[in-house]
N, CA, C and O atoms as CSV, one atom per row, in Angstrom:
chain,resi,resn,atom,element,x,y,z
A,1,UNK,N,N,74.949,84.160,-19.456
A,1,UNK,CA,C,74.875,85.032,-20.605
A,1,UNK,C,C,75.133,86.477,-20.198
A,1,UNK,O,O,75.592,87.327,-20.960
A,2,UNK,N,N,74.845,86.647,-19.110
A,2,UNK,CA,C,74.821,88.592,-18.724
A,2,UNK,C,C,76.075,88.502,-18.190
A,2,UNK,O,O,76.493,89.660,-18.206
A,3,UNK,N,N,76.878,87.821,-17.747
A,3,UNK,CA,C,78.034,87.703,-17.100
A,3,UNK,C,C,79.338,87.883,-18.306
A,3,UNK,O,O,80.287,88.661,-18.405
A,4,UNK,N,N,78.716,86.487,-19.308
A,4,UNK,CA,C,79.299,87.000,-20.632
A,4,UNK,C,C,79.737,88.511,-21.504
A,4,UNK,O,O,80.682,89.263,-21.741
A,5,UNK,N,N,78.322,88.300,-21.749
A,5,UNK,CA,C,77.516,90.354,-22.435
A,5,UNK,C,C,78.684,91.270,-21.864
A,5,UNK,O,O,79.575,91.923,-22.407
A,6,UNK,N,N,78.227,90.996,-20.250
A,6,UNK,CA,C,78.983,92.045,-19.449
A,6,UNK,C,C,80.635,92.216,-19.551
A,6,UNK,O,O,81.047,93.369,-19.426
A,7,UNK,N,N,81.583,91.197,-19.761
A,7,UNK,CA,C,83.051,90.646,-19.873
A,7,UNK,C,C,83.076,91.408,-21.144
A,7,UNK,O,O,83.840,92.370,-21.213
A,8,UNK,N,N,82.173,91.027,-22.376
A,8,UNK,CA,C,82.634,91.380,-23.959
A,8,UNK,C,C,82.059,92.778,-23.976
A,8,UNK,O,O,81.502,93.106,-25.024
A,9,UNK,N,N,82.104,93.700,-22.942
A,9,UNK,CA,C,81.336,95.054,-23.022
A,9,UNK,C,C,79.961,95.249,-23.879
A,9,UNK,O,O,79.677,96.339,-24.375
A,10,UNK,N,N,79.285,94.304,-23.985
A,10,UNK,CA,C,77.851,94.567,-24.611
A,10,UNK,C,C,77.025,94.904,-23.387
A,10,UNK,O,O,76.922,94.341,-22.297
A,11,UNK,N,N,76.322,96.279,-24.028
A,11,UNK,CA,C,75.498,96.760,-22.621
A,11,UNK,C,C,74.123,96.740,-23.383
A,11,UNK,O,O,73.304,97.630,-23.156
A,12,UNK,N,N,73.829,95.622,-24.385
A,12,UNK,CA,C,72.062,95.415,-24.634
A,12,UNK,C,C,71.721,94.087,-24.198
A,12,UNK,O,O,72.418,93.075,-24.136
A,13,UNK,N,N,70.335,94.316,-23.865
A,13,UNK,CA,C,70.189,93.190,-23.150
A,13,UNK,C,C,70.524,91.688,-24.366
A,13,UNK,O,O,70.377,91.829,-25.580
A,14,UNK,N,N,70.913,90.531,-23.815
A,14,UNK,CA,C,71.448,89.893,-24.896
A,14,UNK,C,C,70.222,88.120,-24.358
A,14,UNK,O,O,69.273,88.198,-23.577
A,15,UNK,N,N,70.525,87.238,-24.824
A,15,UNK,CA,C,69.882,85.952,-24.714
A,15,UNK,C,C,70.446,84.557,-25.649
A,15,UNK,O,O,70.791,84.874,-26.788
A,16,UNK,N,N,70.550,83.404,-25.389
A,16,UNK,CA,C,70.369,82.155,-26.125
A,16,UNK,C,C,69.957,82.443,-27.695
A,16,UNK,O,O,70.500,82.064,-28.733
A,17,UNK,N,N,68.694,83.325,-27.455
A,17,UNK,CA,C,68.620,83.625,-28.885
A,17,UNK,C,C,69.216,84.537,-30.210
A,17,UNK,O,O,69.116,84.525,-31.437
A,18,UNK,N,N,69.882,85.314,-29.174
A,18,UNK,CA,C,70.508,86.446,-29.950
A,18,UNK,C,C,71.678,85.560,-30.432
A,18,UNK,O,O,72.112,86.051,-31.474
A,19,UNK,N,N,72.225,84.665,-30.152
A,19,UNK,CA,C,73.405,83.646,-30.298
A,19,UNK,C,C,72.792,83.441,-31.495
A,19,UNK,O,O,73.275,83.791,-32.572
A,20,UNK,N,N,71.264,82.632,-31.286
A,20,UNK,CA,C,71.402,82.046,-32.483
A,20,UNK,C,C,71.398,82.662,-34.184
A,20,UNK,O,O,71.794,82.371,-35.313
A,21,UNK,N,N,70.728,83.597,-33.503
A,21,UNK,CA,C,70.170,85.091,-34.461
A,21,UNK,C,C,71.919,85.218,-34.918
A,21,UNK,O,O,72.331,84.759,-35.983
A,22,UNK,N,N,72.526,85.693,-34.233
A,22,UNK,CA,C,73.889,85.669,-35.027
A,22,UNK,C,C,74.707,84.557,-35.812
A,22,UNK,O,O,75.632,84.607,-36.622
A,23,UNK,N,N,73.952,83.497,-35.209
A,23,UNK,CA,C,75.059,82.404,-36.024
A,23,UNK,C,C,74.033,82.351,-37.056
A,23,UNK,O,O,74.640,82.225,-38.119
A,24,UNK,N,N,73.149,82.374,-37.207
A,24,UNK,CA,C,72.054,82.133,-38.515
A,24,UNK,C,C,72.624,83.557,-39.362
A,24,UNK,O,O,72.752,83.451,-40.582
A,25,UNK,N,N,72.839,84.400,-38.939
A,25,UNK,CA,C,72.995,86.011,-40.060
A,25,UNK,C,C,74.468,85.796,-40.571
A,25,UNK,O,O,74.783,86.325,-41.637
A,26,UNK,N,N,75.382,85.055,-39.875
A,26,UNK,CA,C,76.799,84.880,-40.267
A,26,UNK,C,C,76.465,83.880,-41.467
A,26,UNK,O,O,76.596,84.259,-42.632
A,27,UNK,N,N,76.057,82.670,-41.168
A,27,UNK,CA,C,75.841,81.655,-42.560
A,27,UNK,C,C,74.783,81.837,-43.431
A,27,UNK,O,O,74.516,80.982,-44.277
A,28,UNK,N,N,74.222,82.745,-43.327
A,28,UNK,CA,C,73.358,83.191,-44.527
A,28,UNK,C,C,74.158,84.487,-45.532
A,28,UNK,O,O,73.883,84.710,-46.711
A,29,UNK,N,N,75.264,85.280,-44.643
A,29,UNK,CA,C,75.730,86.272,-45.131
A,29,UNK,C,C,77.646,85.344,-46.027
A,29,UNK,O,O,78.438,85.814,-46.843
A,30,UNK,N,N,77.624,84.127,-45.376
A,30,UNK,CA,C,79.021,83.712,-45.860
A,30,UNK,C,C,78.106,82.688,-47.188
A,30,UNK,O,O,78.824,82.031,-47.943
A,31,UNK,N,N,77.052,82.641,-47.322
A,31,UNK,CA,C,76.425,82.314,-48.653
A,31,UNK,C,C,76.181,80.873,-48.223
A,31,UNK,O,O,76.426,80.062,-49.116
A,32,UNK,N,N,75.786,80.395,-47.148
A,32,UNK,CA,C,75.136,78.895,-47.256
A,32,UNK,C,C,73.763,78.917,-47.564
A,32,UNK,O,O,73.087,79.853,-47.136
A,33,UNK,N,N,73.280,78.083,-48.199
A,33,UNK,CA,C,71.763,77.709,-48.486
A,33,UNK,C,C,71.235,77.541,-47.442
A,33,UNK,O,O,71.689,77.050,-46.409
A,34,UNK,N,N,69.415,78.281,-47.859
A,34,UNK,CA,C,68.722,78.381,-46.574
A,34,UNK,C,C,68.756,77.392,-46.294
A,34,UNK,O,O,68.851,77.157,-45.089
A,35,UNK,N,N,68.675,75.907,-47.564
A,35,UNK,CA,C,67.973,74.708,-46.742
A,35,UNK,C,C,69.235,73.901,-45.674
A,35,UNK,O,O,68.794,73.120,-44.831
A,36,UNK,N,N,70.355,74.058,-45.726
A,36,UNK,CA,C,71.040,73.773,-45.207
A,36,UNK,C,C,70.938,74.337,-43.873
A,36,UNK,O,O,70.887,73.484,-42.987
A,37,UNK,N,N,70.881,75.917,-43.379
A,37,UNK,CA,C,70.695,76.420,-42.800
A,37,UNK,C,C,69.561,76.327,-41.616
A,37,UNK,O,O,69.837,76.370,-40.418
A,38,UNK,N,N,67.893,76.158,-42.295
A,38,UNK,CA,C,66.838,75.382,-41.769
A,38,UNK,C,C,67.053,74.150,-41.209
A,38,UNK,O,O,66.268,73.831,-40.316
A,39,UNK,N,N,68.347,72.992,-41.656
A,39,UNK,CA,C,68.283,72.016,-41.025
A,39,UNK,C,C,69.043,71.854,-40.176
A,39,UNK,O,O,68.857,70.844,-39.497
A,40,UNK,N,N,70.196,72.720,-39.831
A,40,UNK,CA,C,71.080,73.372,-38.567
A,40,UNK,C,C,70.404,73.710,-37.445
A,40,UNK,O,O,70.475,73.299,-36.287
A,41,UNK,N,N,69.473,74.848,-38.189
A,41,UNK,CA,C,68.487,75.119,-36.673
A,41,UNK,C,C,67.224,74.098,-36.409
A,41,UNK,O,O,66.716,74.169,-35.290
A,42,UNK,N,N,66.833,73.425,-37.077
A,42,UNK,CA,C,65.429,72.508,-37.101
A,42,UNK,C,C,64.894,72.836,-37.282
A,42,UNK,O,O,63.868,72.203,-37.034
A,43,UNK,N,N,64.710,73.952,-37.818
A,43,UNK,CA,C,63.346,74.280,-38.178
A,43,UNK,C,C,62.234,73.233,-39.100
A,43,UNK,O,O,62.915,72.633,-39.932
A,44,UNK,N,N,61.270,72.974,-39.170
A,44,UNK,CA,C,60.790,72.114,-39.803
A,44,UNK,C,C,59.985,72.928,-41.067
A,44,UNK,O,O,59.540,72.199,-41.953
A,45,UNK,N,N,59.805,74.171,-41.181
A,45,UNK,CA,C,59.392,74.698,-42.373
A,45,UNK,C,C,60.154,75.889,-42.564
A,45,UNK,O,O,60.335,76.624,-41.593
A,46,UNK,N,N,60.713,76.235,-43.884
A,46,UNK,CA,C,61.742,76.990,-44.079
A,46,UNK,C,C,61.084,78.296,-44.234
A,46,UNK,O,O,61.930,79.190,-44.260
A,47,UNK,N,N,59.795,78.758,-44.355
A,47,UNK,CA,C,59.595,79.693,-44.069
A,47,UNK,C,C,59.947,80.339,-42.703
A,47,UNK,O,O,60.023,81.567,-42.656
A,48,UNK,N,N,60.246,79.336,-41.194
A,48,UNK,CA,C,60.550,80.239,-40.182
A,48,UNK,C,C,62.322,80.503,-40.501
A,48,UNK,O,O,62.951,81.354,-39.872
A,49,UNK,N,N,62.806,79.836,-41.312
A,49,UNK,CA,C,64.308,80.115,-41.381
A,49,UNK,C,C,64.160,81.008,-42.079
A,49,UNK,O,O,65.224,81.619,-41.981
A,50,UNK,N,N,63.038,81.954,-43.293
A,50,UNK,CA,C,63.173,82.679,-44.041
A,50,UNK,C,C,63.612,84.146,-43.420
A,50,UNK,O,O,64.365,85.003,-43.883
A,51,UNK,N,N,62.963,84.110,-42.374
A,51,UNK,CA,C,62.644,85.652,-41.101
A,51,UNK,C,C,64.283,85.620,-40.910
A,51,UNK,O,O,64.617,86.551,-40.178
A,52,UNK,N,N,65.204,84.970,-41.271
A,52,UNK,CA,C,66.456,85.717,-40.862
A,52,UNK,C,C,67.072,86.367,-41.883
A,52,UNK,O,O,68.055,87.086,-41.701
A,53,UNK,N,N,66.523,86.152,-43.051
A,53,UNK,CA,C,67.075,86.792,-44.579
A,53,UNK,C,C,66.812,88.087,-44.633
A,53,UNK,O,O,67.482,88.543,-45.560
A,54,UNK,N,N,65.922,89.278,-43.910
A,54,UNK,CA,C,65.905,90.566,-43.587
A,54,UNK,C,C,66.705,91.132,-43.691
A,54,UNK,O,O,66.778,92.154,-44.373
A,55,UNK,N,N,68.024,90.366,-42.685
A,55,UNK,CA,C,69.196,91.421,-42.736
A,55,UNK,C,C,69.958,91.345,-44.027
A,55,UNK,O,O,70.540,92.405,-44.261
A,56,UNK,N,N,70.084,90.676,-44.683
A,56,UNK,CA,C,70.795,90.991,-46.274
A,56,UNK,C,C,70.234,91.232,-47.362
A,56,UNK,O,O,69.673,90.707,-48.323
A,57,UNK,N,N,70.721,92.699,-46.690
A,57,UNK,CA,C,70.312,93.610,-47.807
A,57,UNK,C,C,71.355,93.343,-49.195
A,57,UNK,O,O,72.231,94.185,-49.395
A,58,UNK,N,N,71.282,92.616,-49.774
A,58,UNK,CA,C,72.486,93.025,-50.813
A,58,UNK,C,C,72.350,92.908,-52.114
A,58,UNK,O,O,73.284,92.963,-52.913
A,59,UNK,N,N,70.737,92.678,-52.495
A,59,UNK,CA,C,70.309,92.609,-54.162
A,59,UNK,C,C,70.941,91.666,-54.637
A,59,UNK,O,O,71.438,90.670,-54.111
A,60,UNK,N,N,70.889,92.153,-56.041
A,60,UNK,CA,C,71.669,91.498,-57.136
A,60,UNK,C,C,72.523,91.447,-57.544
A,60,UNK,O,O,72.909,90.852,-58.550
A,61,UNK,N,N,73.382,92.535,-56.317
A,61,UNK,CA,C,74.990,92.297,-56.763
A,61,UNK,C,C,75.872,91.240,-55.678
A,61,UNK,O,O,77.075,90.977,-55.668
A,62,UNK,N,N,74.727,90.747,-54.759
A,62,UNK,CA,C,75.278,89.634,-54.176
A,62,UNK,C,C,75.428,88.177,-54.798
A,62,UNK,O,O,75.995,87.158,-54.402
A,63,UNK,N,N,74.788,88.450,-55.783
A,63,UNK,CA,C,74.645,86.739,-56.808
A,63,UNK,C,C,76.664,86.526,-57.147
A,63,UNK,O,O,77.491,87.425,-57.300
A,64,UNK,N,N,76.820,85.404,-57.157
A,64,UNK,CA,C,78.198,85.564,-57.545
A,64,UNK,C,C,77.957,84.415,-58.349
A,64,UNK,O,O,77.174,83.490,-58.137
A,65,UNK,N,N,79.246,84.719,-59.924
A,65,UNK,CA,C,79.591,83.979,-60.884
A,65,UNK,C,C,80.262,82.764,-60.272
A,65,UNK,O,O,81.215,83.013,-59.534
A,66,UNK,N,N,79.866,81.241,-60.484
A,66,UNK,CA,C,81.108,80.060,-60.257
A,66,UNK,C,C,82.651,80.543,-60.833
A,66,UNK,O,O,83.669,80.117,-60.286
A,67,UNK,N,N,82.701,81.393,-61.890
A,67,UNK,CA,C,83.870,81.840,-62.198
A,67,UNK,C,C,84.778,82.958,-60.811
A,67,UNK,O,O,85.975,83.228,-60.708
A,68,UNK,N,N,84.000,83.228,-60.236
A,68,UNK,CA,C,84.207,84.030,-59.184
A,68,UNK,C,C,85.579,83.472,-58.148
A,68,UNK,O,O,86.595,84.095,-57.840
A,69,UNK,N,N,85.199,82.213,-57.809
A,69,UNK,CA,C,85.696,80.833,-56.953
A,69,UNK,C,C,87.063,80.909,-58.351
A,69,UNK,O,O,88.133,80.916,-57.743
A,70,UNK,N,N,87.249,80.947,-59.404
A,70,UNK,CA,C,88.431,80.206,-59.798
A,70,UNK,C,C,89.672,80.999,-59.814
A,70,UNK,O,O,90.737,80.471,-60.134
């Protein structure tokens, strides 16, 4: 992982988890359902999958119309 970090010029310390922390903030931000999401990572109660919803910030103008898609 630091060998990685180090190649892609990231100079914070990085981990296994920060991976996952990013792949969980990418599919919560491209609009998959938590519960889908909770069962990717295993979590077994979706309240610990909830702690990644922090970062989207985006209210109520993130709701999108099914008309949106046509």
């Amino acid at each position: 992982m630091k060998q990685a970090a180090s190649l892609a010029g990231i100079h914070k310390p990085i981990s296994c988890h920060t991976l996952q922390h990013s792949f969980t903030t990418h599919l919560l931000e491209e609009g998959y359902d938590i519960r889908t999401v909770q069962e990717l990572l295993g979590h077994k109660d979706v309240s610990t999958t909830m702690i990644y919803t922090h970062v989207l910030k985006k209210g109520g103008m993130a709701v999108r119309s099914p008309l949106d898609t046509v």
